[in-house]
N, C-alpha and C positions, 0 to 999 in steps of 0.2 A: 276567393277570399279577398276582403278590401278591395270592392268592386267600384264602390260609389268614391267620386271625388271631389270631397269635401272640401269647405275654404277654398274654394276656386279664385274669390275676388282675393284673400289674404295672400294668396300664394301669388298672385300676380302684382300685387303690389308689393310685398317680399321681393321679387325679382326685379324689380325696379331700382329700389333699396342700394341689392347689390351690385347691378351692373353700375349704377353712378357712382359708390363704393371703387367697384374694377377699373370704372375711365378716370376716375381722378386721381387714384393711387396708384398708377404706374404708367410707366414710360416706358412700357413696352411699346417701340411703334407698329410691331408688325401683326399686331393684334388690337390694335388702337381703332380700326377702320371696320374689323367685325362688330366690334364692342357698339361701334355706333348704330349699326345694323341688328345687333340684337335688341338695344336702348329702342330702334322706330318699332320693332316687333310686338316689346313689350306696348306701346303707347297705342299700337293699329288693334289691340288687342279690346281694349277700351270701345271700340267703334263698332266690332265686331256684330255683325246681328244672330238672333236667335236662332243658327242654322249652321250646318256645318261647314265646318273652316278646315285648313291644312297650315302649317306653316315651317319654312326649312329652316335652322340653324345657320348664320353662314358658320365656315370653317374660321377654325381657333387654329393656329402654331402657336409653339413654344416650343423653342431650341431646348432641348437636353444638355444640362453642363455636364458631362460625364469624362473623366480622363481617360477611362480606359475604353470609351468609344468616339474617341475625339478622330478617327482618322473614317467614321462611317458619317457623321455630323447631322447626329440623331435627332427628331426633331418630333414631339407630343402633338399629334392633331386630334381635338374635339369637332363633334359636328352633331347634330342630329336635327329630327325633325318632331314636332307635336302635332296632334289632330281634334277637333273639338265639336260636339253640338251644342250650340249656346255658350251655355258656362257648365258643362262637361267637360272634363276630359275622356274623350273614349282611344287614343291610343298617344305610345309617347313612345321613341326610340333612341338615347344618346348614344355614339360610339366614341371609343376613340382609338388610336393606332399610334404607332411607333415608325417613323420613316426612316429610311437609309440614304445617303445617297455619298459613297464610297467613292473618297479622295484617289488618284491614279496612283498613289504614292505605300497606300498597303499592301502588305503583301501576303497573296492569298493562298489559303491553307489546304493541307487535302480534307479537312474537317469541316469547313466552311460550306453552305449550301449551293444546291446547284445552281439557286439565282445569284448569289453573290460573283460568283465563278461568270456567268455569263453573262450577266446584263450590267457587270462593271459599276459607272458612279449613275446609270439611271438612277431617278426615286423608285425606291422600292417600298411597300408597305411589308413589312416583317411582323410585327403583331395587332389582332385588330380583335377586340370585345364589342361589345353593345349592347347596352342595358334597356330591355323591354318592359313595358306597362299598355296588356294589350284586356282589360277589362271585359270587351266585345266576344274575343276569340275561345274556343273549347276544346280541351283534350290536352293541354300544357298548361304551365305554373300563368299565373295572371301576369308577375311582375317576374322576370327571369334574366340571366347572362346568357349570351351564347359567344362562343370563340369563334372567329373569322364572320359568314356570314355574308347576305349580296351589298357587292360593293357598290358607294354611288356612282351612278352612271352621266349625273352633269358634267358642263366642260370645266370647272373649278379641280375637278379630280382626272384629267385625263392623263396629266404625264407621269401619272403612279403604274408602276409594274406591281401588279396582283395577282396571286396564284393561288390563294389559297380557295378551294374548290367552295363557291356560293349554293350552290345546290344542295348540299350538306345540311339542312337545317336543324339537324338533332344531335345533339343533345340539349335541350335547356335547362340551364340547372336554377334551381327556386333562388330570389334574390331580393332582397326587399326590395319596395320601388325606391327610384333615386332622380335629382334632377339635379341640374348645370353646379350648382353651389356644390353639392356631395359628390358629385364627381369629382371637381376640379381638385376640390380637399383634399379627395382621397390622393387623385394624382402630385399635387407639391407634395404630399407626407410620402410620396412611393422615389419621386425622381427629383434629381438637383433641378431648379431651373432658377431665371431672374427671378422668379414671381414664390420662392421658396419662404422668403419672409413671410408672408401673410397669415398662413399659417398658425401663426405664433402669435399675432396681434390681436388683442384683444375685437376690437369692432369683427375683424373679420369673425375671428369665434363665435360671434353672438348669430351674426348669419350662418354658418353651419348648426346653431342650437337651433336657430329659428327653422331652419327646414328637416330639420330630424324632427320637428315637433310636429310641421304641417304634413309632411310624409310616412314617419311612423308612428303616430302615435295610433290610429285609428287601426293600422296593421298589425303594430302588437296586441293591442286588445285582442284584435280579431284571432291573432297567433295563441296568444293563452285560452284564450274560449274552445279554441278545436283543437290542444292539449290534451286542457281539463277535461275534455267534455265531448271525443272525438264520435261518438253515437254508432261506434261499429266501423267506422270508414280512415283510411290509411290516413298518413300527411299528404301524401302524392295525390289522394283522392279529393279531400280538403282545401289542397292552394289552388287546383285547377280551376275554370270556369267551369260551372254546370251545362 
């Protein structure tokens, strides 16, 4: 279901939009230097020729303001990667995770997990999702969530302690497809951080309108037609690839 990827040129220029949007209106620094990194992504994208391409995310932080996990110094990392023939998109993957990295000064519970207990103030990755948009692939939802999942293996992630078991790949649960803008939304609406304002600001709103339009509009249609109209065949059979 919503296989084909529509507005490829609007969506890439939409992402443009935002990211000079994201570099001018915040002083976050320590995400100031991705942002530039995603801004040459989006412009390499333009040059791209008619064949397929790969492209990595860098990694996003953003410190968690939280008081009652002030003493683990929680920290929101985005990342993902996209893939393309031409002006296809044939796969997209965002994740993001939840880091730890526990002050010598807490004191630890018999309740608290066993990495907590062991691996002290390492970084730890503690929760990690990732939202798929795999068009190409058959026998799972097109666009899906999965919880945990293979971690990256570049040097940017090496001094994360990960355990949650990557080989795991099932369950994925159906998900509308989602990109950088609808994430990040979703994220400030979920967790305190600097970047919580935006939220709320109109310009920004109008870019979370703008990619709920270029991402679902073509998938709910698609979603009420195999409702209304499902010809004999489950929803599980319907969102999968054929």
């Amino acid at each position: 279901m919503h296989k084909k990827s529509h507005g490829y040129a609007d969506r890439l220029k939409h992402l443009k939009n935002v990211l000079h949007f994201l570099t001018t209106n915040s002083s976050v620094d320590h995400v100031s230097d991705a942002r530039r990194l995603l801004c040459a992504f989006s412009d390499s994208l333009d040059k791209l020729p008619p064949s397929k391409w790969k492209k990595q995310f860098p990694k996003l932080e953003i410190p968690i303001e939280s008081s009652d996990l002030t003493h683990h110094n929680p920290v929101l990392i985005i990342g993902g990667v996209i893939e393309g023939n031409g002006c296809e998109i044939t796969f997209s993957s965002l994740s993001f995770c939840i880091s730890f990295a526990t002050d010598s000064s807490y004191q630890v519970k018999s309740s608290d997990s066993c990495c907590l207990k062991s691996q002290g103030n390492q970084r730890r990755i503690v929760r990690r999702f990732h939202f798929d948009y795999q068009p190409q692939s058959k026998g799972h939802p097109v666009s899906h969530l999965q919880y945990g999942g293979k971690f990256p293996t570049v040097p940017e992630y090496s001094a994360y302690h990960y355990c949650i078991e990557d080989f795991i790949e099932n369950p994925r649960f159906h998900y509308p497809p989602i990109d950088i803008v609808l994430l990040l939304d979703m994220l400030l609406n979920e967790f305190p951080t600097s970047l919580s304002r935006l939220s709320s600001e109109r310009e920004w709103r109008g870019y979370v309108l703008k990619s709920q339009d270029l991402w679902w509009k073509g998938y709910v249609d698609d979603l009420k037609a195999c409702v209304s109209n499902p010809q004999g065949k489950t929803f599980h059979e319907i969102i999968c690839s054929d």
